[in-house]
N, CA, C and O of each residue as an XYZ file, in Angstrom:
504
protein
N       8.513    -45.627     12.118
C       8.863    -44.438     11.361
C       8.430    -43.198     12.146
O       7.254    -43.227     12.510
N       9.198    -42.025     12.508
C       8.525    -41.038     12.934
C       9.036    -39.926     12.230
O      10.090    -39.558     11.710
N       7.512    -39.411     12.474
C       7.420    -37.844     11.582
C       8.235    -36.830     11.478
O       9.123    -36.763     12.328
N       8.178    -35.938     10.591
C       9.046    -35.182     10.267
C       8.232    -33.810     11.492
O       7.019    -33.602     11.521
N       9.073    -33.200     12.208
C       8.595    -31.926     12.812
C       8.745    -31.009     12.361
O       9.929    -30.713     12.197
N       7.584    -29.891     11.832
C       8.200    -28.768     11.198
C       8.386    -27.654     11.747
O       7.401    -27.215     12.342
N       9.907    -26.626     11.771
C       9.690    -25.989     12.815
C       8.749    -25.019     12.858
O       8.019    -24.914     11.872
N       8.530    -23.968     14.167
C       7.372    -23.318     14.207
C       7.783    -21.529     13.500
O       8.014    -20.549     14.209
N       7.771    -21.546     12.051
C       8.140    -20.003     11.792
C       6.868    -18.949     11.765
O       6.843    -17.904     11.116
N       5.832    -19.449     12.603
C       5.403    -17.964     12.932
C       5.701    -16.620     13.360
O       5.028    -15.596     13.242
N       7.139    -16.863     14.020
C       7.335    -15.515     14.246
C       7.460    -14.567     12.941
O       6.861    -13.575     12.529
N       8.863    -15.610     12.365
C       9.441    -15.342     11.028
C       8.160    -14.724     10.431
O       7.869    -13.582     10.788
N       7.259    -15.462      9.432
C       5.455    -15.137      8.925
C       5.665    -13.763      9.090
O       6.139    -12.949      8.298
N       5.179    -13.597     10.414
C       4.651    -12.341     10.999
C       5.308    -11.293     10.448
O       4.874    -10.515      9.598
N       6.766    -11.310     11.160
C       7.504    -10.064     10.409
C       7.721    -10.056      9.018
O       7.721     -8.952      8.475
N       7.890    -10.969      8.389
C       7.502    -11.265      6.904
C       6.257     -9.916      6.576
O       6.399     -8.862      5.956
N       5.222    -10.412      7.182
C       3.883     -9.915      6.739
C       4.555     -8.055      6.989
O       4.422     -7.062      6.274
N       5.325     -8.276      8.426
C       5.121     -6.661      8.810
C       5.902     -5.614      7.974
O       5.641     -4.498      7.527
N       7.005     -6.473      7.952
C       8.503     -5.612      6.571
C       7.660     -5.439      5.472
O       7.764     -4.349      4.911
N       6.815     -6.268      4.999
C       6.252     -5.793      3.790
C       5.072     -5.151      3.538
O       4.653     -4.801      2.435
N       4.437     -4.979      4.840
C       3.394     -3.555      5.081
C       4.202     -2.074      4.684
O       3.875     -1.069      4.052
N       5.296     -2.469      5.332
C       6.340     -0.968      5.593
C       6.738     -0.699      4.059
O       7.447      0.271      3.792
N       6.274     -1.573      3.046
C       6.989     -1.281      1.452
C       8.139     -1.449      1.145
O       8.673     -0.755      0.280
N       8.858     -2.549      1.887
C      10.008     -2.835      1.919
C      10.073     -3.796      0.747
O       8.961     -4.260      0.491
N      11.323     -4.356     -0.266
C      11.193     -5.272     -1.316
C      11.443     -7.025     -0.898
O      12.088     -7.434      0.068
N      10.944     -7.610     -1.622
C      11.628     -8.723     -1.492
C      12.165     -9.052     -0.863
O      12.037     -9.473      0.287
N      13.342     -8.836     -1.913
C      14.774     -9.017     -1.667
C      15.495     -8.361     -0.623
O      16.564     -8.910     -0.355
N      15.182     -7.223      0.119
C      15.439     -6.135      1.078
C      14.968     -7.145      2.189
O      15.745     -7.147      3.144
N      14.012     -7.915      2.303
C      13.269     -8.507      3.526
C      14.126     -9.394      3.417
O      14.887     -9.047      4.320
N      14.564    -10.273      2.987
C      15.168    -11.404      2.462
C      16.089    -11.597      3.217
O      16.185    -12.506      4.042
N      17.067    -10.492      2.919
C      18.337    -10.055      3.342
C      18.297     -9.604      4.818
O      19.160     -9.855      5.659
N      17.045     -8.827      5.022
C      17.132     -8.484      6.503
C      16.602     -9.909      7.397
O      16.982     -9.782      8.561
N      16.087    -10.794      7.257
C      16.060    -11.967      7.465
C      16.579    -13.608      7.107
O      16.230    -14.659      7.643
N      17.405    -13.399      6.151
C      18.283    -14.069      6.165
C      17.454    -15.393      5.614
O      17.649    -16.437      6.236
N      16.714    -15.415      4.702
C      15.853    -16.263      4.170
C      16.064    -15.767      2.824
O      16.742    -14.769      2.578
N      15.329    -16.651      1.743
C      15.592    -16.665      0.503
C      14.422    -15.645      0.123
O      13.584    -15.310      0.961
N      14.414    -15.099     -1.392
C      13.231    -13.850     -1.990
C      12.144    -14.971     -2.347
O      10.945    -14.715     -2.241
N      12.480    -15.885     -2.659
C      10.975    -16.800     -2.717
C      10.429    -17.513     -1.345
O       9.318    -18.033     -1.245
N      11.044    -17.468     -0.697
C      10.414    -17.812      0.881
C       9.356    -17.174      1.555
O       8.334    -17.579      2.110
N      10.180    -15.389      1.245
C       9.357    -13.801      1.603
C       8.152    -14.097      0.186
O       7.012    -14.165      0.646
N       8.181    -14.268     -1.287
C       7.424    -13.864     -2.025
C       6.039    -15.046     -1.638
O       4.893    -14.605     -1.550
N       6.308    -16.410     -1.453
C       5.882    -17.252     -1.246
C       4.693    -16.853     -0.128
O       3.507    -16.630     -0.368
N       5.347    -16.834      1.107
C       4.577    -16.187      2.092
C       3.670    -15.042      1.809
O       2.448    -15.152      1.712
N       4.150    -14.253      1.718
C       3.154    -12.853      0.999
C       2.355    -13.168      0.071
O       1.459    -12.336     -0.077
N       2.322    -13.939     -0.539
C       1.335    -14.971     -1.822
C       0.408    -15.488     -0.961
O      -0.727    -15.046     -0.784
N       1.075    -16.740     -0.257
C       0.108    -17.065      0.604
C      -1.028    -16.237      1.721
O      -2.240    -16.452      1.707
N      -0.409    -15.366      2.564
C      -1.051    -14.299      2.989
C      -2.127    -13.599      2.598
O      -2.879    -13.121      3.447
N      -2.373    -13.426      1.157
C      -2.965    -12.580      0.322
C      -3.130    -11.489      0.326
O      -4.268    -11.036      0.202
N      -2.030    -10.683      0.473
C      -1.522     -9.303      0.396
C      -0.686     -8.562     -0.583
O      -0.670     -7.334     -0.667
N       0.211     -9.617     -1.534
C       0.956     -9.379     -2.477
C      -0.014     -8.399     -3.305
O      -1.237     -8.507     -3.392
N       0.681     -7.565     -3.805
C       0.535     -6.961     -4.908
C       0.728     -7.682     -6.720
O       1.466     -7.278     -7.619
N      -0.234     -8.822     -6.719
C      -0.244     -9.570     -8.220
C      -0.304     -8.647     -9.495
O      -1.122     -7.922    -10.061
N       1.056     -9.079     -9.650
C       1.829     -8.321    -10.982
C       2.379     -6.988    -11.072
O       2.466     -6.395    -12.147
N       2.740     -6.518     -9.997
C       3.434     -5.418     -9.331
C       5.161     -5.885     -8.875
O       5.553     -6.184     -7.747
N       5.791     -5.838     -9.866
C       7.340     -6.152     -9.056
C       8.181     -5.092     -8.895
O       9.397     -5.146     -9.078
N       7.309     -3.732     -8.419
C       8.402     -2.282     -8.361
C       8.403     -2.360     -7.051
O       7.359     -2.936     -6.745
N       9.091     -2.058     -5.972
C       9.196     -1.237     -5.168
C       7.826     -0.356     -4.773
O       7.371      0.361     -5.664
N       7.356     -0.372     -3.868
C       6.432      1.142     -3.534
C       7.128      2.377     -3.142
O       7.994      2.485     -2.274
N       6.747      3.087     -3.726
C       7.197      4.776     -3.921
C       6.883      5.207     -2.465
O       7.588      5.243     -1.456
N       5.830      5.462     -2.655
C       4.998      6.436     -1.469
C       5.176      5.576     -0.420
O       5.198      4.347     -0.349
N       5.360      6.882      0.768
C       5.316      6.490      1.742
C       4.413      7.662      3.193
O       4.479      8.887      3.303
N       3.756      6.781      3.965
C       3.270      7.478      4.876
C       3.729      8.770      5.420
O       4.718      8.797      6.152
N       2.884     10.172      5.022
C       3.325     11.556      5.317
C       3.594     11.979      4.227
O       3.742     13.199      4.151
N       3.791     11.005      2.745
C       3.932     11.973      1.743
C       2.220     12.831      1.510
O       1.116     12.672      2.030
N       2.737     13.690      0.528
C       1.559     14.787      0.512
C       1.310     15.143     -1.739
O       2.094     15.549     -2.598
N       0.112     14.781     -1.771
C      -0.280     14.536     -3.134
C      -1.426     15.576     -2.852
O      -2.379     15.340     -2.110
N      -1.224     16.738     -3.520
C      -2.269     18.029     -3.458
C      -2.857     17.889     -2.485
O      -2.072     17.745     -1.547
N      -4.363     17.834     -2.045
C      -4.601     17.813     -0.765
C      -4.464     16.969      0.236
O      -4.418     17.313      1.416
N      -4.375     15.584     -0.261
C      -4.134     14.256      0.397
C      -3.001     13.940      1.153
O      -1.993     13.944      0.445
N      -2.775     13.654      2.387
C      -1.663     13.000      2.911
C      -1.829     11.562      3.046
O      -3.006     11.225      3.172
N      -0.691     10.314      3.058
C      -1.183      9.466      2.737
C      -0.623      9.182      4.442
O       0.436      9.564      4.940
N      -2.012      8.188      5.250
C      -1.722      7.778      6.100
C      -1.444      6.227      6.765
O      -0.937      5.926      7.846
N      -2.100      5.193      5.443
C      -1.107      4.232      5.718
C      -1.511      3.292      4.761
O      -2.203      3.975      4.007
N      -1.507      1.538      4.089
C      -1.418      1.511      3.129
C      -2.883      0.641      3.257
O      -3.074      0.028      4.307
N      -3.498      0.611      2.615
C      -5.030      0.345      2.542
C      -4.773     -1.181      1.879
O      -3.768     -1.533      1.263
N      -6.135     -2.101      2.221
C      -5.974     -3.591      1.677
C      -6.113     -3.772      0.589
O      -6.643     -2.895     -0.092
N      -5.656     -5.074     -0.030
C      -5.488     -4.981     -1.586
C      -7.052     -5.123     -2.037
O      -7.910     -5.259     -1.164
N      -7.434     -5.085     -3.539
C      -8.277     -4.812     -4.298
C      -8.817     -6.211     -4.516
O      -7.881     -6.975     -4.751
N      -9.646     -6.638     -4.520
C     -10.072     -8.084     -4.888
C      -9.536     -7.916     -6.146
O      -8.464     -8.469     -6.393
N     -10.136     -7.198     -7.057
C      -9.807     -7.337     -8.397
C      -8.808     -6.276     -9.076
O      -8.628     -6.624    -10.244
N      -8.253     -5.366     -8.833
C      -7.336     -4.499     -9.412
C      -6.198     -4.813     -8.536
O      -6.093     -5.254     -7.391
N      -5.127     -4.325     -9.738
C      -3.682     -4.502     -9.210
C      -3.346     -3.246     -8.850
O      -3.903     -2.211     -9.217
N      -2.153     -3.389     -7.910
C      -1.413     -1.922     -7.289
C      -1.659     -2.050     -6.257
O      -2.374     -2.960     -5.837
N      -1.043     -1.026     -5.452
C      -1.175     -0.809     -4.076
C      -1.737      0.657     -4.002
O      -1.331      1.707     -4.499
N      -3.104      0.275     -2.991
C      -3.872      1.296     -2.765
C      -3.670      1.990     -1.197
O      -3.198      1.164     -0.415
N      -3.904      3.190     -0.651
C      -3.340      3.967      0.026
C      -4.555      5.016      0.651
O      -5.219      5.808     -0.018
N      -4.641      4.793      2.078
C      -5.728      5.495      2.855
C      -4.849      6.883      3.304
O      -3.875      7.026      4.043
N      -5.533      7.685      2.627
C      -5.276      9.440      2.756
C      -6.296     10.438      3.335
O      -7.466     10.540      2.967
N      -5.737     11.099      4.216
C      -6.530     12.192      4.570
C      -6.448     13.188      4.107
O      -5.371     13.634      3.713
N      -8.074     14.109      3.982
C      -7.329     15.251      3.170
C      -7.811     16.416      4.074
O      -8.370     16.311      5.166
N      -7.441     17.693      3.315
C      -7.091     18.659      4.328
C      -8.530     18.953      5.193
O      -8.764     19.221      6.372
N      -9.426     18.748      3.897
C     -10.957     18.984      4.836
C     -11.506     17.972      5.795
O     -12.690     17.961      6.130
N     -10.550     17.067      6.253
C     -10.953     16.202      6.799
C     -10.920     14.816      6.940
O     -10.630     14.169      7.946
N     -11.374     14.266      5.394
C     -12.421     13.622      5.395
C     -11.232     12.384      4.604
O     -10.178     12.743      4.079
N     -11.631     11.143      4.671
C     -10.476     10.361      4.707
C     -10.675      9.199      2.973
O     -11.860      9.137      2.645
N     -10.135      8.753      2.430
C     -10.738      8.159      1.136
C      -9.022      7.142      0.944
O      -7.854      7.016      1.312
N     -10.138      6.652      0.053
C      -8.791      5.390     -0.527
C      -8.203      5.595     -1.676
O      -9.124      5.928     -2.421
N      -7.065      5.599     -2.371
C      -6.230      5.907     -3.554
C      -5.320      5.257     -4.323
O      -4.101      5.363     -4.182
N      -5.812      4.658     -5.046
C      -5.192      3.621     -6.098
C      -3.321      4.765     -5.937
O      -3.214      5.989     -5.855
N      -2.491      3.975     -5.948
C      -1.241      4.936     -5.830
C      -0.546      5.076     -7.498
O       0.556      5.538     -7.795
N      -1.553      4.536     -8.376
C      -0.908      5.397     -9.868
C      -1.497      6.966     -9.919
O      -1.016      7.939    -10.499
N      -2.601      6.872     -9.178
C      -3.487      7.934     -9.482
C      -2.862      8.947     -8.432
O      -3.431      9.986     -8.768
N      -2.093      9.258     -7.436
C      -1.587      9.437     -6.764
C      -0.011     10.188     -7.368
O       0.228     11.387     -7.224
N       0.646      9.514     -7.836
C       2.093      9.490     -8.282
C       1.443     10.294     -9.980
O       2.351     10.925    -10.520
N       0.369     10.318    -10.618
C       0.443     10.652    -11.591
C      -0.911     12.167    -11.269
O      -1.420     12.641    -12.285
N      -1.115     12.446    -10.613
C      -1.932     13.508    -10.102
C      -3.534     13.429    -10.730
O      -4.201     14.374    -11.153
N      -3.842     12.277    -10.662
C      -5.124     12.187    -11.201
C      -6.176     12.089    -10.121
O      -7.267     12.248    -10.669
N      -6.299     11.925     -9.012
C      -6.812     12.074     -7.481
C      -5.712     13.138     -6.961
O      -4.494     12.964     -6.900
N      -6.540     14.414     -6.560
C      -5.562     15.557     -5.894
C      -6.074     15.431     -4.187
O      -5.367     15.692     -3.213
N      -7.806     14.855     -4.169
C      -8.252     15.453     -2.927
C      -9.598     14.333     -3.114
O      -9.931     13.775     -4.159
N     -10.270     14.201     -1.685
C     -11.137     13.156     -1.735
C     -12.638     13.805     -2.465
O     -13.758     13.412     -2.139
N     -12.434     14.600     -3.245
C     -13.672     15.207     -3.930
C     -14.166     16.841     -3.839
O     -14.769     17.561     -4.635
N     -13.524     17.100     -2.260
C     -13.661     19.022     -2.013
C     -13.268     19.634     -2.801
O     -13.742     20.754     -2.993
N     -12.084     19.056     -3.688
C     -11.591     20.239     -4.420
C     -12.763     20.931     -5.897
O     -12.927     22.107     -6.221
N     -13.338     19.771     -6.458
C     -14.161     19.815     -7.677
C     -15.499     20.276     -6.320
O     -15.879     21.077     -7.173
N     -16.018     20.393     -5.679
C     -16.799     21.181     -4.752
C     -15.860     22.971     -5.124
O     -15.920     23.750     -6.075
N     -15.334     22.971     -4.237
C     -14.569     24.271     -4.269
C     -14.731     25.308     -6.046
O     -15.218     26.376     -6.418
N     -14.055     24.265     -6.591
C     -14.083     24.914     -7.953
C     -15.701     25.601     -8.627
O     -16.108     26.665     -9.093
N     -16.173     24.377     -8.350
C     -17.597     24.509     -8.509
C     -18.426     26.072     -8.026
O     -18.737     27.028     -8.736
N     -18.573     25.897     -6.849
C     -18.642     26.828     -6.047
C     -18.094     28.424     -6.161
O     -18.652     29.465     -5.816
N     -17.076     28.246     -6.644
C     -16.175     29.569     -7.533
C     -16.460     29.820     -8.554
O     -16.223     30.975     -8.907
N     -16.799     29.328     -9.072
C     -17.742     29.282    -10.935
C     -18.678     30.004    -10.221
O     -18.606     31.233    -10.252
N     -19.615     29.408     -9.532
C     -21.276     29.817     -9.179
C     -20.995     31.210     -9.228
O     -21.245     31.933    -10.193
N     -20.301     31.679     -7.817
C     -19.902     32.735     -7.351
C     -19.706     34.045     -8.488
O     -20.213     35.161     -8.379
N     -18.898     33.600     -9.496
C     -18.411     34.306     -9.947
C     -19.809     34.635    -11.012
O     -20.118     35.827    -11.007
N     -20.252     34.180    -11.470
C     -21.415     34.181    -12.617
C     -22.830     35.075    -12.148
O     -23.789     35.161    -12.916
């Protein structure tokens, strides 16, 4: 009896992994590779990068700009929270991580300078 050989889809994997860094869907990868959406979801499961219980699309994309924050690329998932989180720089510098509801819904504007600033303008003024 001889074994079954399986072929070698590491390449496939890889770009798997890379299309879906870029926030590309599924089904979008799927199609651009010519493989099935559970092949791509499967893999990305396995990987442990999926976004568990997230089936939108990602919005944001690298260079968008959320009050002071620009987002510069997409940060690793959360052991324990869902979503996709997002490494931003902000104007003073200084660089922080951003859950992307908080982001899309303006609840993180800036990695903390801004409530400095405000602060500081109160003092001033009093």
């Amino acid at each position: 009896m001889t074994a079954k050989v399986k072929p070698d889809n590491t390449e496939r994997n890889r770009r798997i992994v890379e299309l879906y860094k870029t926030g590309l869907s599924f089904s979008a990868i799927a199609k651009e590779l010519g493989v099935t959406r559970n092949v791509v979801a499967g893999h990305v499961n396995l990987a442990g990068i999926a976004d568990r219980g997230s089936s939108q699309t990602i919005e944001h994309k690298v260079g968008d700009r959320f009050g002071r924050l620009v987002i510069m690329e997409r940060a690793p998932r959360h052991p324990f929270y869902r979503g996709a989180y997002w490494r931003c720089r902000c104007d003073c510098g200084k660089f922080t991580v951003v859950h992307g509801t908080n982001l899309r819904h303006g609840a993180t504007k800036s990695c903390g300078c801004l409530r400095q600033d405000f602060y500081q303008r109160g003092k001033a003024a009093a």
